[in-house]
BALOBA-1460 file (C-alpha; in Angstrom, 3 decimals):
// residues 140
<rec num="1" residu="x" x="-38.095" y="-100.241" z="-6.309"/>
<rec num="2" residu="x" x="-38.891" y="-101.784" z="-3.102"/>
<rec num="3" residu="x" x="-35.984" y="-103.713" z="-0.983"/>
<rec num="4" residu="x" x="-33.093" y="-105.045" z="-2.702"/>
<rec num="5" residu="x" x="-32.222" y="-108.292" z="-2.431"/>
<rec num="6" residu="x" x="-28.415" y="-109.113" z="-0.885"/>
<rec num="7" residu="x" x="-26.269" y="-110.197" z="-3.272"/>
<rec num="8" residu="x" x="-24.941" y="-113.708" z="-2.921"/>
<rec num="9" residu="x" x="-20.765" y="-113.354" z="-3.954"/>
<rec num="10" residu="x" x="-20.914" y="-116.726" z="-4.272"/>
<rec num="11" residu="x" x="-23.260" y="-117.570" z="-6.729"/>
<rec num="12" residu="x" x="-21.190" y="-118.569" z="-10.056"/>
<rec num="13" residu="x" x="-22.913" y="-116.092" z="-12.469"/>
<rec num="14" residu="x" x="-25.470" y="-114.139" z="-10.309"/>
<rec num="15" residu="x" x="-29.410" y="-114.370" z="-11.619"/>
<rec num="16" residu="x" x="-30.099" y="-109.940" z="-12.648"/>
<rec num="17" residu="x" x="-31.855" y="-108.591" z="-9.619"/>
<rec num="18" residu="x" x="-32.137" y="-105.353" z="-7.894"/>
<rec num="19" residu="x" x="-29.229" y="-105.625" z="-5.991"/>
<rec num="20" residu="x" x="-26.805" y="-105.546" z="-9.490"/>
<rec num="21" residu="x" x="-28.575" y="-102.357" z="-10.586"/>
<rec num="22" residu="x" x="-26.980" y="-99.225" z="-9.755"/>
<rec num="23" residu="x" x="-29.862" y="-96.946" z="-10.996"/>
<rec num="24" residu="x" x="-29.219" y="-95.409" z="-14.447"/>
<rec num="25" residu="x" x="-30.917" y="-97.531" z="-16.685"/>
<rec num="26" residu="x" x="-28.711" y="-97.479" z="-19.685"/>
<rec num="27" residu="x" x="-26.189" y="-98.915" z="-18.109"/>
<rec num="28" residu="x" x="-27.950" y="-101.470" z="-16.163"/>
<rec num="29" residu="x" x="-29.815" y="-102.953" z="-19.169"/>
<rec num="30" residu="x" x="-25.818" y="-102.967" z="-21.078"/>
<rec num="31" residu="x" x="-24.607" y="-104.686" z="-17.487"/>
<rec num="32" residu="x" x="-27.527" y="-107.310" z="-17.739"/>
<rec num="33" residu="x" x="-26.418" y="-108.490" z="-21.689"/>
<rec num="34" residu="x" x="-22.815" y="-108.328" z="-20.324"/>
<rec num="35" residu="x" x="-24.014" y="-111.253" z="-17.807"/>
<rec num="36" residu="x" x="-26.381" y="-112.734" z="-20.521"/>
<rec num="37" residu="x" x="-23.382" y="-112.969" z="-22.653"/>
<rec num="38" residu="x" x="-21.241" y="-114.662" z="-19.972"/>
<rec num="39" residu="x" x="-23.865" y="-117.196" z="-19.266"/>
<rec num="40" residu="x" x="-23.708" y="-118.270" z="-23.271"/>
<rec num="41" residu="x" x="-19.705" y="-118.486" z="-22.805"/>
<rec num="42" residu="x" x="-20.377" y="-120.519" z="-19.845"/>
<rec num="43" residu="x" x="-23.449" y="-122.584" z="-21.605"/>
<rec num="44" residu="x" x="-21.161" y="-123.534" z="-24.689"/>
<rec num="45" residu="x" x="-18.770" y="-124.607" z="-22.583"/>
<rec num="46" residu="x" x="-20.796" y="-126.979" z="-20.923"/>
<rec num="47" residu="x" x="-22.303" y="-128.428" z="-23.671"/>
<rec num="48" residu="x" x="-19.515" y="-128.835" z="-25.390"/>
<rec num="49" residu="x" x="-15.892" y="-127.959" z="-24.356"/>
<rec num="50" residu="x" x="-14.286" y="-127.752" z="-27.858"/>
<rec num="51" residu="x" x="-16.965" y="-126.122" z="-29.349"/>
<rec num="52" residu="x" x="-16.087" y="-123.086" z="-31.602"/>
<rec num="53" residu="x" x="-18.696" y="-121.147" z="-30.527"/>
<rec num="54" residu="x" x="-16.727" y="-120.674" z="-27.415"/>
<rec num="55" residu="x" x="-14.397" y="-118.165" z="-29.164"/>
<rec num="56" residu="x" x="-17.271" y="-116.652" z="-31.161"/>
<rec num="57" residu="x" x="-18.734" y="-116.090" z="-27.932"/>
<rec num="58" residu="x" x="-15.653" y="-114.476" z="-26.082"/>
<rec num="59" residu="x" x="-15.201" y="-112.247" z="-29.256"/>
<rec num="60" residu="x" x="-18.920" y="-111.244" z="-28.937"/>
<rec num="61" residu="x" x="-18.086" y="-110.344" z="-24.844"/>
<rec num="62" residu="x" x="-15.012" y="-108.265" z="-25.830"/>
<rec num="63" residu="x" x="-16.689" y="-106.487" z="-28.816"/>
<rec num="64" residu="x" x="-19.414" y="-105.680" z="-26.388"/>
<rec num="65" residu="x" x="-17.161" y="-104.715" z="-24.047"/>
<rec num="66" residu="x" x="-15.312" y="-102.656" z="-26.140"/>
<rec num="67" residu="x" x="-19.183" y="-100.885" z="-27.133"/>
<rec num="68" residu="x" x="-20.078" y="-100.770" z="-23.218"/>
<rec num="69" residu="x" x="-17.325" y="-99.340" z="-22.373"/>
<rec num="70" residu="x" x="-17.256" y="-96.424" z="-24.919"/>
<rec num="71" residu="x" x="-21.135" y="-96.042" z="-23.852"/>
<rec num="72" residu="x" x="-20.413" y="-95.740" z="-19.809"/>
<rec num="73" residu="x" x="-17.573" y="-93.214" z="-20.538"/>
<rec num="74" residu="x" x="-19.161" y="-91.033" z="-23.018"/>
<rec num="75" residu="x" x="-22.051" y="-91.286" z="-20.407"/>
<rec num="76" residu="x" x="-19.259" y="-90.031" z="-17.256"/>
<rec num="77" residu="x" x="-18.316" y="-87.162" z="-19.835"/>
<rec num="78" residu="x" x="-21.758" y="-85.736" z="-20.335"/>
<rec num="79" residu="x" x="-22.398" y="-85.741" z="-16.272"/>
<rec num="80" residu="x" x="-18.733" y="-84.391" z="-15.952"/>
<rec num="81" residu="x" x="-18.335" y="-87.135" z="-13.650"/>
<rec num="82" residu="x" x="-14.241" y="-86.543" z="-11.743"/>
<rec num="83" residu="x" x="-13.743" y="-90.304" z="-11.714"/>
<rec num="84" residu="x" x="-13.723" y="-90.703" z="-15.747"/>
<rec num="85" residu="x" x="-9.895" y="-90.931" z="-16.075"/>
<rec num="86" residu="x" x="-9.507" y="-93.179" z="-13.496"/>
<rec num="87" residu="x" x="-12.517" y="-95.626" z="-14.747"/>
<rec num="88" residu="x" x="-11.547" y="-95.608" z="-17.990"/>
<rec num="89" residu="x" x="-7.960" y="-96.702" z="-16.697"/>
<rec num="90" residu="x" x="-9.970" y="-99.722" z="-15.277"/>
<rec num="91" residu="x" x="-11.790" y="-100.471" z="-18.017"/>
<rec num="92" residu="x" x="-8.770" y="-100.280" z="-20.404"/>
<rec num="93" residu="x" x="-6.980" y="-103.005" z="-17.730"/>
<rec num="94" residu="x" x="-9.846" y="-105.034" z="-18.183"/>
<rec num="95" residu="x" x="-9.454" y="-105.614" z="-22.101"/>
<rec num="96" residu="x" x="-5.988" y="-105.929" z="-21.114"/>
<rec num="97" residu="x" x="-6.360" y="-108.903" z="-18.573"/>
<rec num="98" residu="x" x="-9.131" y="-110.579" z="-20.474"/>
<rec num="99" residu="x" x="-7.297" y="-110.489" z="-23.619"/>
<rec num="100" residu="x" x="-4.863" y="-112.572" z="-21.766"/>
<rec num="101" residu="x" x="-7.343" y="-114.699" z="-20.126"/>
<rec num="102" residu="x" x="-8.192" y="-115.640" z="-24.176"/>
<rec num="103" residu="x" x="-4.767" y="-116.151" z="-25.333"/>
<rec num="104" residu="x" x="-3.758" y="-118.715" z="-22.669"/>
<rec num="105" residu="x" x="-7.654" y="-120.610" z="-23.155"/>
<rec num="106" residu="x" x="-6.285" y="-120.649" z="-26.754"/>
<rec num="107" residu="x" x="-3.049" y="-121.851" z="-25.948"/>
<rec num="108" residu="x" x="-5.289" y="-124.232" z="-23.367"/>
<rec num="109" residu="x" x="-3.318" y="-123.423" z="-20.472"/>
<rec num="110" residu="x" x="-6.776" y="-122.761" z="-19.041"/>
<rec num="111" residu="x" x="-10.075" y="-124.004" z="-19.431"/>
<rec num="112" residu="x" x="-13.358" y="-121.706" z="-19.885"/>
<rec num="113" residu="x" x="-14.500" y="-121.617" z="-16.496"/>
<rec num="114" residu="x" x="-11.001" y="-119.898" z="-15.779"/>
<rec num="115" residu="x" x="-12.472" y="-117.071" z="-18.165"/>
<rec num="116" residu="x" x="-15.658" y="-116.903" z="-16.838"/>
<rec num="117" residu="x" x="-14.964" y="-116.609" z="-13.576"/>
<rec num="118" residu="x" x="-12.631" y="-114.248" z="-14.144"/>
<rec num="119" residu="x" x="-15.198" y="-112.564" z="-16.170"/>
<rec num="120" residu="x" x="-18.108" y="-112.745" z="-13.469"/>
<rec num="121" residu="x" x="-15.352" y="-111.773" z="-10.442"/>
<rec num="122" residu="x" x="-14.317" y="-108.787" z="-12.134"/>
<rec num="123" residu="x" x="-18.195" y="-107.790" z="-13.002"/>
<rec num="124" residu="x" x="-19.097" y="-107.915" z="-9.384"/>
<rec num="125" residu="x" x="-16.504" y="-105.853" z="-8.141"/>
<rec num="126" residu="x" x="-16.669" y="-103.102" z="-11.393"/>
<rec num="127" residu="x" x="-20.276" y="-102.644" z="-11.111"/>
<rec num="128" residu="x" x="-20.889" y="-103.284" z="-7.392"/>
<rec num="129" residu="x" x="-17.796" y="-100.797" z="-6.308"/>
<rec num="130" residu="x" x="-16.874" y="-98.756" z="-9.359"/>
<rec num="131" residu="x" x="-19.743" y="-98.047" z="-10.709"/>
<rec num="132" residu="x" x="-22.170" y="-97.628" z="-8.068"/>
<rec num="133" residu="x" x="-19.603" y="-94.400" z="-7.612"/>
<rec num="134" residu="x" x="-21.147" y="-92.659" z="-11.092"/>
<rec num="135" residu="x" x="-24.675" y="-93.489" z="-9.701"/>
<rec num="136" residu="x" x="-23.827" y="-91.835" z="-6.003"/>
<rec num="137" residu="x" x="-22.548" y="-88.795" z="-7.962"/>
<rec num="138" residu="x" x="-25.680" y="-88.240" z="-9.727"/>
<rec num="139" residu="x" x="-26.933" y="-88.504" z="-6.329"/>
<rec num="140" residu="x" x="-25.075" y="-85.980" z="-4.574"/>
């Protein structure tokens, strides 16, 4: 793989490089549509804030979610990973807070960048802290 590149935390939504991967490929190739899809919310947004492709969008991001989700966990069960429970607990909060995140853009008592950076903040830290864990169990 050769040297991974540090990832900048402050970079709005990061470019895919080696230093998002955590090394099982399945889930690294659902991670990098996860940001694709994030990028398109944020696009939209730009181009046009009261576009209604902007909720088309977030419903895309939370049905793929929803899919990537189900995918990663079915995944922990097969390698009998310990931290399942717990990481599905996380990913359950997440559909939790971002369904929130939507209902108060809808109610506009936020704007879309509000979303996606809450979308891109919580990708970091779930797939930089919580999921590099199922990769270093593989590992061990």
């Amino acid at each position: 793989m050769g040297q991974k590149t540090i990832y900048n935390y402050n970079q709005k939504i990061p470019e895919w490089n080696e230093s998002l991967e955590i090394g099982i490929d399945a889930i690294d190739r659902e991670h990098r549509f996860f940001l694709d899809l994030i990028r398109e919310i944020e696009a939209e947004g730009v181009r046009d804030p009261g576009s209604e492709f902007i909720q088309l969008y977030i419903d895309e991001l939370i049905l793929y979610a929803r899919f990537h989700f189900f995918s990663e966990e079915i995944y922990m069960k097969k390698i009998q990973f310990p931290g399942l429970q717990k990481h599905r607990e996380l990913h359950l909060q997440l559909v939790g807070k971002l369904s929130d995140q939507v209902t108060r853009f809808q109610l506009k008592e936020i704007d879309i960048e509000s979303i996606v950076e809450f979308l891109v903040n919580w990708f970091k830290y779930h797939t930089l802290v919580e999921d590099v864990k199922i990769a270093r169990f593989i590992s061990s």
